[in-house]
Backbone as numpy.savetxt, mean C-alpha at the origin, in Angstrom:
# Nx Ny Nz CAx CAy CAz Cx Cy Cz
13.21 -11.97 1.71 12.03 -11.88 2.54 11.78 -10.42 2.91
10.53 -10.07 3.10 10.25 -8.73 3.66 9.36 -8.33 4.61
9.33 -7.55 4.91 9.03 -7.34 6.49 7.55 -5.90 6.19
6.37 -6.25 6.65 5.62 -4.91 6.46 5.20 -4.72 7.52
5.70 -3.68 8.33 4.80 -2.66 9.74 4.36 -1.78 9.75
2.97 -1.73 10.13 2.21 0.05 10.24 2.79 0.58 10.74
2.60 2.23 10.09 2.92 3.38 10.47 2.12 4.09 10.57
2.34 5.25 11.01 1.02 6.24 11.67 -0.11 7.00 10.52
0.41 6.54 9.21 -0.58 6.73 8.34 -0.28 5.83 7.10
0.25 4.53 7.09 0.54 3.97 6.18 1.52 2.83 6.99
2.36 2.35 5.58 2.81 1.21 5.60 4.46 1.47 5.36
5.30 0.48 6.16 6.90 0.35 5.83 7.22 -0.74 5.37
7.71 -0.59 3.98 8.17 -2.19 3.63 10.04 -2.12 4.03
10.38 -3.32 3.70 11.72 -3.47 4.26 11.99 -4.33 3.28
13.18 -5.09 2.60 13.53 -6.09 2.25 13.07 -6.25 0.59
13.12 -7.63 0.08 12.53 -7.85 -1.04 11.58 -8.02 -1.02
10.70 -7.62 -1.77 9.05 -7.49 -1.88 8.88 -8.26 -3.41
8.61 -9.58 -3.59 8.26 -10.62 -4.82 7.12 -10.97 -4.22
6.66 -12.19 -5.32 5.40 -12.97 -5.41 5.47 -13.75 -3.84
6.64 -14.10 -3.28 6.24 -14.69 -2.04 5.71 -14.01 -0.86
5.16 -12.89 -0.97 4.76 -12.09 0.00 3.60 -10.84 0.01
3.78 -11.25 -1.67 2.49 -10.01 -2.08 1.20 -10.88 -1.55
0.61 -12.12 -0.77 -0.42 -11.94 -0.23 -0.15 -11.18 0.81
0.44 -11.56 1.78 0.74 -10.79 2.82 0.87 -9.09 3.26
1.22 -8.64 2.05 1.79 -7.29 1.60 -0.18 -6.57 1.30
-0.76 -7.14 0.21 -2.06 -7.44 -0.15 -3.01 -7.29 1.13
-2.71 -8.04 2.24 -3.72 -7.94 3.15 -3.26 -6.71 4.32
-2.40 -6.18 4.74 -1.82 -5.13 5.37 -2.23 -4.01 4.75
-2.59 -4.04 3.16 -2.95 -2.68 2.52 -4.47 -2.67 2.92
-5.37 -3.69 2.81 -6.58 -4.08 2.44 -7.10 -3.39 4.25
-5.71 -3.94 5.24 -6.49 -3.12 6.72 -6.53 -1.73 6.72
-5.39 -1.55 5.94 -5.26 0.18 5.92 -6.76 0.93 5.46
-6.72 0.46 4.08 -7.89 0.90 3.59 -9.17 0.82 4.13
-9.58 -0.30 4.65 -10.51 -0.18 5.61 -11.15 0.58 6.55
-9.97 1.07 7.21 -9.95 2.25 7.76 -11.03 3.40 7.60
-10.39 3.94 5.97 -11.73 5.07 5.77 -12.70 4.56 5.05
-13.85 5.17 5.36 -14.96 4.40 4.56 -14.94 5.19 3.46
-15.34 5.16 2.11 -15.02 4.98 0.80 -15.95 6.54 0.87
-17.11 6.54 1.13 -17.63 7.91 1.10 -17.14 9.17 1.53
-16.01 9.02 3.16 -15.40 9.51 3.53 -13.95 10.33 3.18
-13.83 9.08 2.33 -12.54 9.00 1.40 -12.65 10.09 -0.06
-13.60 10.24 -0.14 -14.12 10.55 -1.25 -14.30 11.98 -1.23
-14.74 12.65 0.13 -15.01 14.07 0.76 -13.53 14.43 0.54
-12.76 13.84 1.37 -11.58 14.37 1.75 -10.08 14.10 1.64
-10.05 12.94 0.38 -9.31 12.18 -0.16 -8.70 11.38 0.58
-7.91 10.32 0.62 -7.22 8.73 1.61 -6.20 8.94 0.72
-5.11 8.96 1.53 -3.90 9.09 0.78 -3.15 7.24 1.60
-2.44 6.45 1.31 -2.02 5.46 1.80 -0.52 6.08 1.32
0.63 6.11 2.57 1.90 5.79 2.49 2.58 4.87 2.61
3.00 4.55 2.24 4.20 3.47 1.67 5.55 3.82 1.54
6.18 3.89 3.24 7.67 3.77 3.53 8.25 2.68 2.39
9.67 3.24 1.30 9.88 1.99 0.65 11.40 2.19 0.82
11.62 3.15 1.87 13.26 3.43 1.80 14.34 1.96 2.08
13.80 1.24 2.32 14.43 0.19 2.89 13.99 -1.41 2.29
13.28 -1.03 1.09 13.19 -1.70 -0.15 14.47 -1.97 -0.92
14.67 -3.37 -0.60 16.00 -3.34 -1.51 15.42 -3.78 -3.48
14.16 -4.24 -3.87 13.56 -5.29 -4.85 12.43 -5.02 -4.85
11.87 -5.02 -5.85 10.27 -5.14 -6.34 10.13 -5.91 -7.09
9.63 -7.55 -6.98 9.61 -7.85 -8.47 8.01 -7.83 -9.46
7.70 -8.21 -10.00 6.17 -7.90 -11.01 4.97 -8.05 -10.56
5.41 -8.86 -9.47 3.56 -8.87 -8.80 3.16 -8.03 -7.77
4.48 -7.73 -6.93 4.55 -6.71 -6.14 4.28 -5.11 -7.21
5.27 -5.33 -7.98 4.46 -3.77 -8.51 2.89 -3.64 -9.52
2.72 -5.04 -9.82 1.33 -5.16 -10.04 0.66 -4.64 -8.89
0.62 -4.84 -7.13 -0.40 -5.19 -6.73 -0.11 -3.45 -6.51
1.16 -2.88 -6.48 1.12 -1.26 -6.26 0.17 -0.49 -6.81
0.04 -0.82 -8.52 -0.60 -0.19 -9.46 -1.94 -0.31 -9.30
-2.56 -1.48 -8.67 -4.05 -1.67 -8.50 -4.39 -1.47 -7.62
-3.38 -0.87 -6.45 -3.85 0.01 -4.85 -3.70 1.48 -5.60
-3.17 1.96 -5.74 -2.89 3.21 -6.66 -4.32 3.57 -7.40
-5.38 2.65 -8.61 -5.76 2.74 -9.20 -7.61 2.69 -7.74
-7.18 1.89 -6.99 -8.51 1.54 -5.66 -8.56 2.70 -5.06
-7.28 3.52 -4.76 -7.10 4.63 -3.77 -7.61 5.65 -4.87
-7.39 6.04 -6.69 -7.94 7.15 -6.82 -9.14 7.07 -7.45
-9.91 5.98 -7.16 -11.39 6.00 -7.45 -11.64 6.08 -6.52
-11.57 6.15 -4.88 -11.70 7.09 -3.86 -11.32 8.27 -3.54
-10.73 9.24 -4.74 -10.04 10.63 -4.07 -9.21 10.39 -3.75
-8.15 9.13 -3.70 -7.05 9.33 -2.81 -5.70 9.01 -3.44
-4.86 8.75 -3.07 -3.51 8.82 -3.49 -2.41 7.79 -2.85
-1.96 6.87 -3.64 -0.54 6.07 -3.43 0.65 6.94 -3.32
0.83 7.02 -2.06 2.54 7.58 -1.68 3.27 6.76 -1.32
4.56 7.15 -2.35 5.51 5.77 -2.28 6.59 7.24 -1.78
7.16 6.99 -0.14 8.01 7.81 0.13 9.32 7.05 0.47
């Protein structure tokens, strides 16, 4: 099971991150992003962090849904940080 809490500019995952949680995981990114509006994002790039130090697992849908926040964030200027 895994655990996701905001952070002051992004996200901390904890635990195993599989298919039982990538909705969950999915909608925590979706508030983040919200955040900047896409035009905004676009001036001055949206970077989303992603605490993963305490990631023990990723399995395929979880790093599916990485690659298609990754791919949302740089058609806004912005950037997936996996720290």
């Amino acid at each position: 099971m895994s655990q996701v809490q905001r952070t002051r500019d992004g996200l901390s995952l904890s635990g195993v991150v599989d298919v039982r949680c990538v909705a969950d995981l999915r909608e925590a990114i979706e508030a983040v992003m919200v955040v900047i509006p896409t035009d905004m994002a676009r001036e001055r790039g949206a970077d989303l962090r992603l605490d993963v130090r305490r990631v023990a697992a990723l399995d395929a849908a979880a790093l599916a849904l990485l690659v298609s926040t990754h791919r949302r964030l740089a058609d806004r200027g912005g950037r997936l940080v996996l720290d």
